[in-house]
BAMARVO-351116 format. One record per residue (C-alpha): residue number from 1; x, y, z. Coordinates in pm, 1 decimal, decimal comma. Each point is the difference from the previous one (the first is absolute). Layout:
% residues N
[atom NUM [X Y Z]]
...
This chain:
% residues 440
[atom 1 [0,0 0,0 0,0]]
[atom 2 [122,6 372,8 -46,7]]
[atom 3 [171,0 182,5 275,6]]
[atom 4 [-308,2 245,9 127,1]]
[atom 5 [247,6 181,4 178,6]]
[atom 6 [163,6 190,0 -338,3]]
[atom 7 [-314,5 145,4 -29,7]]
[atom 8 [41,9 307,1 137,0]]
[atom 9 [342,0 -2,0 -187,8]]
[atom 10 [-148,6 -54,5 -310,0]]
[atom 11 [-259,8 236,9 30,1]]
[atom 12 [282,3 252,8 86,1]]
[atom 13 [186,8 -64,4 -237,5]]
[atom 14 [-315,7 47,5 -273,0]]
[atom 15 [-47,9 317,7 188,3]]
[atom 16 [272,6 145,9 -75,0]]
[atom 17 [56,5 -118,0 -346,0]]
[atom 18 [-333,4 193,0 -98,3]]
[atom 19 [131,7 270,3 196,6]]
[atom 20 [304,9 -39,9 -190,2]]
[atom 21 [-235,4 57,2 -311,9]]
[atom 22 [-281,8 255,0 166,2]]
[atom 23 [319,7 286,9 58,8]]
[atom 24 [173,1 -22,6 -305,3]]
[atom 25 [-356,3 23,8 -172,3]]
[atom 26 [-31,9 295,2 217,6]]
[atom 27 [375,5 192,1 -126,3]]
[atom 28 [-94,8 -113,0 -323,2]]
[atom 29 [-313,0 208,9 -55,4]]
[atom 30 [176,7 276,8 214,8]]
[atom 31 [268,1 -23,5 -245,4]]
[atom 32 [-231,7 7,0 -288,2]]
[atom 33 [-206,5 266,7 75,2]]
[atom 34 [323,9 211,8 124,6]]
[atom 35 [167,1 -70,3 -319,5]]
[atom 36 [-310,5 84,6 -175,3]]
[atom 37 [-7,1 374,8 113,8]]
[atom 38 [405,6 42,4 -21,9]]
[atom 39 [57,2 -147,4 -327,6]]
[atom 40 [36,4 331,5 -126,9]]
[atom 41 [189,7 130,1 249,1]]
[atom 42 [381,4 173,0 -81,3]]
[atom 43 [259,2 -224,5 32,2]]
[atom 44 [372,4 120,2 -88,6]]
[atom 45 [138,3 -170,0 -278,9]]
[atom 46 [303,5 -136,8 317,1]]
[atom 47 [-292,9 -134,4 212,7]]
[atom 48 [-144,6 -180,0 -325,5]]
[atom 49 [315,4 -177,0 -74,3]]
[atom 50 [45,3 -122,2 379,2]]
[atom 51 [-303,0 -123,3 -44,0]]
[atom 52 [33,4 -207,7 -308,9]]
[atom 53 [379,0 -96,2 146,5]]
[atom 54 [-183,5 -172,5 307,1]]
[atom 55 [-269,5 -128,6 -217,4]]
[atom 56 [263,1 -151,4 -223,3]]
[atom 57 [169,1 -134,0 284,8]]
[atom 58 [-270,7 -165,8 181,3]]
[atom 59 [-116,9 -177,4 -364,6]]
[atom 60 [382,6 -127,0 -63,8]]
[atom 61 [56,2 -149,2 314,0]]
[atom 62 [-387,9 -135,6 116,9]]
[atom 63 [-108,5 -85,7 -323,0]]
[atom 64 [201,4 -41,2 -302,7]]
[atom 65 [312,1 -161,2 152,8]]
[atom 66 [-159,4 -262,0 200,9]]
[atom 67 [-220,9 -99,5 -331,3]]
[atom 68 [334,8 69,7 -274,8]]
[atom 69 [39,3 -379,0 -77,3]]
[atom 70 [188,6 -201,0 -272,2]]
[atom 71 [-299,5 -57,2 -177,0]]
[atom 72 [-121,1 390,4 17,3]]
[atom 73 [266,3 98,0 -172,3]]
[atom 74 [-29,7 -289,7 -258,0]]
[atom 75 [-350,7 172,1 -75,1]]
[atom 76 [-230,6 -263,7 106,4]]
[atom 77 [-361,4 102,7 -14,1]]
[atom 78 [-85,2 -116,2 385,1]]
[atom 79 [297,5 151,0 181,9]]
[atom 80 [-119,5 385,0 -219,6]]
[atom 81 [-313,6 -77,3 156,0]]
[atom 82 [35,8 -54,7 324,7]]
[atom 83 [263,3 307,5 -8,9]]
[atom 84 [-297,5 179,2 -173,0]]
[atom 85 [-201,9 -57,9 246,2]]
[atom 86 [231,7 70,5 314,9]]
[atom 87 [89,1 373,8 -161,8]]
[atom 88 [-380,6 69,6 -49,4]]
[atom 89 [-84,5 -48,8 303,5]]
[atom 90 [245,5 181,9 100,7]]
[atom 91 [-1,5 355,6 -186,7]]
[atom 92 [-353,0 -30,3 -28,5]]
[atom 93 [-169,6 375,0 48,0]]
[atom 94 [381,3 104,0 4,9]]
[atom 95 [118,2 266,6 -284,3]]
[atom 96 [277,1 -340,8 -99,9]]
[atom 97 [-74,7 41,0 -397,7]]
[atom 98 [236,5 -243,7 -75,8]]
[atom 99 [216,8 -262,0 120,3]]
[atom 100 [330,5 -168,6 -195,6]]
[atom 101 [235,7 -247,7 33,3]]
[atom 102 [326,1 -54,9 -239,1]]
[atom 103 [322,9 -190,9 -22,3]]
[atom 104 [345,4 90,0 -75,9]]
[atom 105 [-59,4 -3,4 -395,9]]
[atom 106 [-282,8 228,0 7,6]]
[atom 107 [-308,9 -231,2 7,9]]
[atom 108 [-282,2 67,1 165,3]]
[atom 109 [-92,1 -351,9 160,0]]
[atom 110 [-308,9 169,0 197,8]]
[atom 111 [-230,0 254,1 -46,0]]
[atom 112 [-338,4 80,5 125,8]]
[atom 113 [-50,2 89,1 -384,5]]
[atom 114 [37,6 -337,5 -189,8]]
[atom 115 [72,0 148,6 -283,8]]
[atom 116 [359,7 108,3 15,8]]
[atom 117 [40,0 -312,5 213,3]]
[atom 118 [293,5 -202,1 -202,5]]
[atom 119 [166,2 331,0 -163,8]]
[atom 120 [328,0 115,6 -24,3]]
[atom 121 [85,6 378,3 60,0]]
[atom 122 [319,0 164,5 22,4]]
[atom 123 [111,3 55,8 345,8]]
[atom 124 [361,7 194,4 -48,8]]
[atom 125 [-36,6 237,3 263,3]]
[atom 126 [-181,7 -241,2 288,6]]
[atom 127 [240,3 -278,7 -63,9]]
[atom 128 [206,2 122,7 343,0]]
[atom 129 [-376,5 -59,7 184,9]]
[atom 130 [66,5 -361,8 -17,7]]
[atom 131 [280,7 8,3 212,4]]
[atom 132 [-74,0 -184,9 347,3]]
[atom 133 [-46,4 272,9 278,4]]
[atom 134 [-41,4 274,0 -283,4]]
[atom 135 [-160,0 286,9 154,1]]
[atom 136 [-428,3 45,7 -40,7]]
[atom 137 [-52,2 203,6 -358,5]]
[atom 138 [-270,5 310,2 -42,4]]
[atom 139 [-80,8 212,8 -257,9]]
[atom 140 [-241,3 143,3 -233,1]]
[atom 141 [-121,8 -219,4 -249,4]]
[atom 142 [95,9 10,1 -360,9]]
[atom 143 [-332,3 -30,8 -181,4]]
[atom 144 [204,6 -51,9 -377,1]]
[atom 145 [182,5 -290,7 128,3]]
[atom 146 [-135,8 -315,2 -226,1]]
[atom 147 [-68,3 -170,2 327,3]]
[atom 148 [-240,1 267,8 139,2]]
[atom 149 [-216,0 46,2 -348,1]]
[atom 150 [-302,5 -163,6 208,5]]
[atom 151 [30,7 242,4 295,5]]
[atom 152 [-232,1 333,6 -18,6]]
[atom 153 [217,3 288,8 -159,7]]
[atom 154 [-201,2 277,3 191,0]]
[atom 155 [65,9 -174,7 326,1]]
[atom 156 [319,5 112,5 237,4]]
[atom 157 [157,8 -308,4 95,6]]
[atom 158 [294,0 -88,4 209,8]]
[atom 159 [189,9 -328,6 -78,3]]
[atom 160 [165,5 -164,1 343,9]]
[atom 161 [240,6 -295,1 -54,2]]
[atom 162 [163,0 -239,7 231,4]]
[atom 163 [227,7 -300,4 -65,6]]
[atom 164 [-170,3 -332,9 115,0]]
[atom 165 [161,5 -345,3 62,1]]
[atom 166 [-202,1 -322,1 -177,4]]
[atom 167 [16,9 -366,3 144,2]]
[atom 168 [275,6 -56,8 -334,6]]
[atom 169 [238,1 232,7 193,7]]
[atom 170 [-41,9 242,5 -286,5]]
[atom 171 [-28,3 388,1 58,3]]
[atom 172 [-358,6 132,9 -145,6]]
[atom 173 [-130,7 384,3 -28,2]]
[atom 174 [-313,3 88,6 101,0]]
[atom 175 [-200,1 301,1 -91,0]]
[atom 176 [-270,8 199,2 108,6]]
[atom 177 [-186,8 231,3 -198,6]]
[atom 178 [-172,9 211,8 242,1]]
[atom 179 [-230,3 334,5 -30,5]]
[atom 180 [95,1 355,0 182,4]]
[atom 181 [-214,1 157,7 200,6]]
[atom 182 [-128,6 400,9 -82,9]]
[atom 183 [-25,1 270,3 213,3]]
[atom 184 [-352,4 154,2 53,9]]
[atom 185 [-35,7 189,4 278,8]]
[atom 186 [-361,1 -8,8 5,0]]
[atom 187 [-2,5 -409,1 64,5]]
[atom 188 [156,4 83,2 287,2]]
[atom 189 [-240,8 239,6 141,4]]
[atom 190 [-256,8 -204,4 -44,6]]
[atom 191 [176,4 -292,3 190,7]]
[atom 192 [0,8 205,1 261,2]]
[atom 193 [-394,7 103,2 -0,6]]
[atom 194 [-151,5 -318,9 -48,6]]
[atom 195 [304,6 -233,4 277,4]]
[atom 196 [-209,3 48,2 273,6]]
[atom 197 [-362,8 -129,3 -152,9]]
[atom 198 [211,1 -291,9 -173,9]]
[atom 199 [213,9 -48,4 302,4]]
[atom 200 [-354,4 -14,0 232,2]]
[atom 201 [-142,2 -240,5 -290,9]]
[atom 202 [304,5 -244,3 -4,5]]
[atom 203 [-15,1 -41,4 346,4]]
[atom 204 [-353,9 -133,7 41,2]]
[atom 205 [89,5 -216,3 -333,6]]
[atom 206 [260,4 -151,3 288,0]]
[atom 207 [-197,7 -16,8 305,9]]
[atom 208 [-249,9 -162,9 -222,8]]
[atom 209 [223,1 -235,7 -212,5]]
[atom 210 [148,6 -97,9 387,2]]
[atom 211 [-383,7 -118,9 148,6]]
[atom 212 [-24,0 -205,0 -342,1]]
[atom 213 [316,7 -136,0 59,2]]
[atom 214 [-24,3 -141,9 320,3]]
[atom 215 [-366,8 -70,5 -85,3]]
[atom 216 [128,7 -218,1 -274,3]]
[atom 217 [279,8 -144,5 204,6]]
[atom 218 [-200,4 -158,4 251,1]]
[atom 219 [-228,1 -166,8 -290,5]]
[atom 220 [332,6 -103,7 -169,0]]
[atom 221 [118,7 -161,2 312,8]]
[atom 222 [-273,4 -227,4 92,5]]
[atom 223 [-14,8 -120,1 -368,0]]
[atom 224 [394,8 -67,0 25,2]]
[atom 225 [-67,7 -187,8 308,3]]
[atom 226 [-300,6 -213,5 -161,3]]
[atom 227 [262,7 -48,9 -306,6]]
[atom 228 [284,1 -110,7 280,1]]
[atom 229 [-245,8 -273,4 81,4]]
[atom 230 [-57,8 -143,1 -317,5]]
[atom 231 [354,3 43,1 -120,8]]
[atom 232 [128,4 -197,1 365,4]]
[atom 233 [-276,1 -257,0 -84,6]]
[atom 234 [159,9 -32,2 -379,2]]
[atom 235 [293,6 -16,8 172,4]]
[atom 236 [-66,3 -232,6 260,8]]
[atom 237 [-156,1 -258,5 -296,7]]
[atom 238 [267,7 -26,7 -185,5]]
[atom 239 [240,8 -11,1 248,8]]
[atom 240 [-208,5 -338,5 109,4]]
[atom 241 [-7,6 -75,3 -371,3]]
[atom 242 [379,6 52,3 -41,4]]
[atom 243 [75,9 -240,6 337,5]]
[atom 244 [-221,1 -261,5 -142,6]]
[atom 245 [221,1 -47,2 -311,6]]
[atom 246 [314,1 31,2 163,2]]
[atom 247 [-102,8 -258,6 239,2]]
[atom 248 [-144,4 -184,0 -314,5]]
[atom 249 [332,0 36,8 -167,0]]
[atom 250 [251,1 -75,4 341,0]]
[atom 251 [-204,5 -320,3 132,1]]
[atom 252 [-85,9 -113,7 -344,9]]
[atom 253 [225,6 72,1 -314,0]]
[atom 254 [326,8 64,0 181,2]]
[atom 255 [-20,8 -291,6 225,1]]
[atom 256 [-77,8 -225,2 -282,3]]
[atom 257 [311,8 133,5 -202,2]]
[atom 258 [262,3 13,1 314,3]]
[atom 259 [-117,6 -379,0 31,2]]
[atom 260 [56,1 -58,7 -411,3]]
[atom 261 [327,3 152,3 47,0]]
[atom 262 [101,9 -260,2 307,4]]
[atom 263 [-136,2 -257,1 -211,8]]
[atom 264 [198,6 89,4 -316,2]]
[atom 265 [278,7 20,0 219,7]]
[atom 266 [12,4 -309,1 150,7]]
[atom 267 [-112,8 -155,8 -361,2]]
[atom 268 [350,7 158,8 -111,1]]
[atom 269 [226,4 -129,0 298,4]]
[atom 270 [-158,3 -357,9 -87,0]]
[atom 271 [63,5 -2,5 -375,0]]
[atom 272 [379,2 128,4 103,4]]
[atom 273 [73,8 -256,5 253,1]]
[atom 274 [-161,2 -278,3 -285,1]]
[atom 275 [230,7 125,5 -213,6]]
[atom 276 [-210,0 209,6 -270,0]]
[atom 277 [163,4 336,7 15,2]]
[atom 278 [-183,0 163,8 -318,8]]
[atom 279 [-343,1 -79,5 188,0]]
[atom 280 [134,3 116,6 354,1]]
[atom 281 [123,8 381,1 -193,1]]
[atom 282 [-331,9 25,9 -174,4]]
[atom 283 [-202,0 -85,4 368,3]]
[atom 284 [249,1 182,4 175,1]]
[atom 285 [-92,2 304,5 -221,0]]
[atom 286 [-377,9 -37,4 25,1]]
[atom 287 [44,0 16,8 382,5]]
[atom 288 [173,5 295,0 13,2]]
[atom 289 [-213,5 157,3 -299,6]]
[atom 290 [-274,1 -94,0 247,7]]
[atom 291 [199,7 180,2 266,2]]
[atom 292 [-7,2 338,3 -215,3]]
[atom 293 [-385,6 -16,8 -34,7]]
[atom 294 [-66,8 -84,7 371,4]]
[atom 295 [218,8 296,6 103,6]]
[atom 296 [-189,8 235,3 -276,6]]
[atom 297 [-343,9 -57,8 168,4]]
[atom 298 [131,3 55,7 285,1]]
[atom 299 [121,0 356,7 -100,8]]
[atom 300 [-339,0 8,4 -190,9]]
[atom 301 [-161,0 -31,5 337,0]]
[atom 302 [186,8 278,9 164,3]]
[atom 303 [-151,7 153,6 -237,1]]
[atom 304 [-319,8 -51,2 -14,0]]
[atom 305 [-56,1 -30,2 379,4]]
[atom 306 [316,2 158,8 194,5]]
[atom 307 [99,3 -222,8 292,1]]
[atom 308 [-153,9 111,7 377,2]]
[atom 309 [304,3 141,1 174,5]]
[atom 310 [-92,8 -66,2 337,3]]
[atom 311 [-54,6 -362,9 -65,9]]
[atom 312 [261,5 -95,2 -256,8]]
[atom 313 [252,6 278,3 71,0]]
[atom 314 [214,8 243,9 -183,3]]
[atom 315 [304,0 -213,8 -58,3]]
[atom 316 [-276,4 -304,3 -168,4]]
[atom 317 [-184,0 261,3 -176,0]]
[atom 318 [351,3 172,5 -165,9]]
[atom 319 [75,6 -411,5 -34,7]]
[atom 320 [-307,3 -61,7 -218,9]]
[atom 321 [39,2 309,3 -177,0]]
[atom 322 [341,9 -42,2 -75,9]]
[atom 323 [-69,9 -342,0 -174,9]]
[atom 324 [-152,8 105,6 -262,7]]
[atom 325 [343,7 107,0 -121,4]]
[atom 326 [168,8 -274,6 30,1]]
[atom 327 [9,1 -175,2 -320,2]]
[atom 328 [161,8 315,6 -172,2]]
[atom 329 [207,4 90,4 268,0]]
[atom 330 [190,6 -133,6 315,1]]
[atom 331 [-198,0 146,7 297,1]]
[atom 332 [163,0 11,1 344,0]]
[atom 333 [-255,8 80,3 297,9]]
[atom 334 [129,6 48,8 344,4]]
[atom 335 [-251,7 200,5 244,1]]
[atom 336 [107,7 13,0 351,4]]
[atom 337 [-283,2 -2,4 280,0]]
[atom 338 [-46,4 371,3 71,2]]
[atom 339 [-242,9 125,0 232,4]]
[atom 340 [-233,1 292,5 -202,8]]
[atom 341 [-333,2 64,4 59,8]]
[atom 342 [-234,5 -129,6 -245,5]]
[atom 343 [-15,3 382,4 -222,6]]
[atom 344 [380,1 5,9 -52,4]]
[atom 345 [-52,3 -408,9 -80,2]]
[atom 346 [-262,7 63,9 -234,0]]
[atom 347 [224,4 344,9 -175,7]]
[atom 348 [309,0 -269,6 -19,4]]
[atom 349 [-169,7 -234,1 -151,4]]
[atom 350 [-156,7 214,6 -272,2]]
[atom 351 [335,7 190,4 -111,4]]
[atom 352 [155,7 -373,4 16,9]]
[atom 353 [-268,5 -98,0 -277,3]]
[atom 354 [5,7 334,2 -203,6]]
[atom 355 [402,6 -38,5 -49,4]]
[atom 356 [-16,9 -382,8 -94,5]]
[atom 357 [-258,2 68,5 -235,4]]
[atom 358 [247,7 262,3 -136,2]]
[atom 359 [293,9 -216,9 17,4]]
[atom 360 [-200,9 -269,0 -217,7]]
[atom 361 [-176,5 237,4 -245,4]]
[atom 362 [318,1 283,6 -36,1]]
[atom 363 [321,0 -158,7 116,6]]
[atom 364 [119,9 -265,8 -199,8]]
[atom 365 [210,9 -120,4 308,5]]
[atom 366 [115,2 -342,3 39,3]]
[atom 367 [9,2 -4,8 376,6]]
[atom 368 [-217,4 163,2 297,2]]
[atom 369 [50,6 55,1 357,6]]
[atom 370 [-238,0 79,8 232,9]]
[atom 371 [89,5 58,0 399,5]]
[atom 372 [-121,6 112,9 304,2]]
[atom 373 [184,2 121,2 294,9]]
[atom 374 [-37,1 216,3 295,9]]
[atom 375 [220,8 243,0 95,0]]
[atom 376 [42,2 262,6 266,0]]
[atom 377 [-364,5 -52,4 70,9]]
[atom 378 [-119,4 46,4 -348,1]]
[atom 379 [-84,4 -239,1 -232,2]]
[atom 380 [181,6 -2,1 -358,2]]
[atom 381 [-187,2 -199,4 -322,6]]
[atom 382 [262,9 -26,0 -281,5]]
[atom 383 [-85,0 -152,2 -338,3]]
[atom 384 [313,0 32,7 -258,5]]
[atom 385 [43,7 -180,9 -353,8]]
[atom 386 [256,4 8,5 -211,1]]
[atom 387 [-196,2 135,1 -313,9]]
[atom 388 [60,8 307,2 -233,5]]
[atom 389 [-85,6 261,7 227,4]]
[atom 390 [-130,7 328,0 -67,1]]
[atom 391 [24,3 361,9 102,0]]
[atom 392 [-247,2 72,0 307,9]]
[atom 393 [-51,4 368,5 -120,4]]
[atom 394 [-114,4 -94,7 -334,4]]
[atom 395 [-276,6 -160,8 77,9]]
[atom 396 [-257,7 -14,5 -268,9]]
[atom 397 [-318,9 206,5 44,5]]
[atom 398 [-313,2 -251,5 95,0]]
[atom 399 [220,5 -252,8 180,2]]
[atom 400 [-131,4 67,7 380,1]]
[atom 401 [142,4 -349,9 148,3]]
[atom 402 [301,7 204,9 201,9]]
[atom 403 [-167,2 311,1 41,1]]
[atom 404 [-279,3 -204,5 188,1]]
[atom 405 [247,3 -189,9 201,0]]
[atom 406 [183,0 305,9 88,8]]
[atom 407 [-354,9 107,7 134,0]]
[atom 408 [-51,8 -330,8 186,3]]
[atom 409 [320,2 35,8 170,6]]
[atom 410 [-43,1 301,1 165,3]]
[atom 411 [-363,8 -56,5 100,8]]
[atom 412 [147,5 -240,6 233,7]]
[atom 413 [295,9 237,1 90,1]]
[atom 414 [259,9 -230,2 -233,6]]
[atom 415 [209,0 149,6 -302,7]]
[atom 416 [19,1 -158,6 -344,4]]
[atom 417 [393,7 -8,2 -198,2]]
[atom 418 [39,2 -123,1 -388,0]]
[atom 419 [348,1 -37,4 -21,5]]
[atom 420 [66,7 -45,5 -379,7]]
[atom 421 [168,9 95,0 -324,1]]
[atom 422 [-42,5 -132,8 -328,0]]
[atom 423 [246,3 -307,5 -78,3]]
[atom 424 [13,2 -98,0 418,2]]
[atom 425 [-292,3 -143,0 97,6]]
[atom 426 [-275,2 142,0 256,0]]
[atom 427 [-3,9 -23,7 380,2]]
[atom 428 [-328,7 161,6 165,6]]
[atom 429 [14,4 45,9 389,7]]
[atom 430 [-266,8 91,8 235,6]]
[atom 431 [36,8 61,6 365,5]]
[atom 432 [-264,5 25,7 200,7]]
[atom 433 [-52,9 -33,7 377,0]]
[atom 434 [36,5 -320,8 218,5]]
[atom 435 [-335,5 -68,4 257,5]]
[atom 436 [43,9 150,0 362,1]]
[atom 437 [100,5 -230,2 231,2]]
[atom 438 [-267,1 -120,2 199,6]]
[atom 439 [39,3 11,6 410,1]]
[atom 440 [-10,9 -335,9 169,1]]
């Protein structure tokens, strides 16, 4: 059954998340409405290119660079889209009128006009904006450039640039065309007659947004804690499910093959002593084939219904998970009894799985070692192969099996280490806090 006493959490939590929502909401429409009224108020042309410098800024670093992948700059049709997308979001209701990104040879691999997208300009006199660390680029635009024949000619428009690093390494240049502001004194006076009726307006906008907001939390939260009850019943039934096969599996299949594999064995040892050496090989290599099978279930079973700490403990649970890398690799287990309480049991046992898993899906290693030890009252989980390695900082974008165990660590007041480099195997450490002793 679900654990009544989150609740309240949960209904926090949902609280605040509309909250989270409900202000925003709130600074939005102030924003709105402000920047309704002092659109047409003067700003120097100095002021306007700070603020397309920040503007360019904030884009480069938030949004273009985190989404400036291999197959971006190849062109593909998805990657433009989701960039599309991000930017539009972004500069929408902004005075952005146009947003570029080019290489070193003066192609422009993105634009939020597709149809200079793919064409070469000259680029002479930017070519030193490509330089990593080059200083941030502004200046009025230069409507008879070839690249800006799509852009209004009446309009004034400032072009900001800014060097930007891609996942190849490479150094890009991206552009922002971006409007200037006029000076009309008479905007401003009437910013000043109408703030306080706005001002007044916007604030009951909040107070009222704020009663529907906690209005809608508390209707949010009871549904979330009549889903929490059907998803812990889901949960529940397919746990059951999921113990039935592995029993299914463990009593049944497994026990049936571990005795086919005695069987074969003894068959061998019998056709060797009579003499019949081809027949004893070929038994002899049945058993053990039926070795390789017994000790993949078992790993399948791990899998499909982890082992119960408290009853089989960590150093038979790292056992059974460790077997299922046995027939590619030599596996060495050696767990020393360590007193841990069953949270820093349970975290152990999890980063032990996550960095076996690794070791068989990345590592290509031929051996694997995995310890336990305890050691000035703290209790140290090593697992280290000898496979290619890789470079900890480089982790790929998406892969979340370290960053979670880093997370696991500490919620049990342990630390995670990945000691590796590529061409020197992997060695991943967590330390984590031995049980209080208890007083006799």
């Amino acid at each position: 059954m679900p654990d009544r006493s989150s609740a309240p959490a949960d209904s926090g939590v949902v609280r605040r998340e509309v909250l989270r929502f409900a202000v925003p909401g709130v600074i939005g429409i102030v924003l709105l409405a402000v920047a309704s009224l002092v659109v047409a108020v003067a700003v120097a042309r100095d002021q306007s290119l700070r603020d397309a410098t920040v503007t360019t800024q904030w884009l480069a670093r938030s949004v273009v660079e985190p989404r400036l992948s291999t197959e971006l700059v190849a062109g593909r049709p998805a990657q433009i889209a989701a960039l599309d997308e991000a930017l539009a979001v972004t500069v929408a209701g902004s005075d952005v009128v146009g947003l570029r990104i080019w290489d070193r040879r003066g192609v422009v691999i993105y634009a939020d006009d597709p149809r200079i997208i793919g064409e070469k300009f000259p680029i002479d006199d930017r070519i030193s904006a490509f330089a990593p660390g080059a200083a941030l680029s502004a200046h009025d635009a230069d409507i008879t450039r070839p690249e800006n024949r799509y852009l209004d000619p009446t309009a004034r428009i400032v072009d900001v640039s800014l060097p930007v690093t891609g996942a190849d390494g490479e150094v890009y240049l991206f552009e922002v065309h971006q409007l200037q502001d006029t000076v009309q004194e008479d905007a401003r006076r009437v910013w000043w007659a109408f703030a306080p009726v706005i001002l007044g307006f916007l604030a009951l906008v909040a107070l009222l947004l704020f009663i529907l907001g906690v209005r809608m939390a508390r209707r949010i939260s009871n549904d979330l804690q009549a889903r929490q009850e059907l998803l812990q019943h889901a949960i529940d039934a397919t746990d059951l499910e999921r113990r039935r096969i592995a029993a299914q599996l463990h009593d049944g299949t497994v026990q049936d093959l571990a005795g086919v594999s005695y069987a074969l064995a003894g068959l061998s040892s019998r056709a060797r002593t009579e003499g019949d050496t081809d027949e004893a090989n070929l038994l002899a290599a049945a058993a053990g084939q039926t070795r390789d099978a017994v000790r993949g279930l078992r790993g399948l079973l791990v899998d499909i219904y982890p082992p119960n700490l408290a009853d089989t403990g960590l150093a038979a649970a790292i056992a059974d998970q460790a077997a299922a890398l046995e027939p590619h690799m030599t596996v060495t287990v050696d767990v020393a009894d360590v007193a841990v309480t069953p949270q820093v049991e349970a975290v152990a046992y999890r980063i032990a799985r996550e960095a076996l898993t690794n070791v068989a899906k990345h590592s290509s290693a031929a051996t694997v070692t995995v310890t336990v030890r305890e050691e000035s009252d703290r209790m140290t989980l090593a697992i280290t192969d000898d496979g290619r390695g890789f470079d900890p900082r480089a982790t790929p974008d998406g892969h979340l099996g370290l960053r979670i165990s880093e997370d696991l660590a500490e919620s049990v007041g342990g630390r995670l280490d990945v000691d590796s480099s590529p061409g020197r195997g992997t060695t991943v450490r967590f330390t984590g806090p031995t049980a209080p002793e208890q007083p006799t």
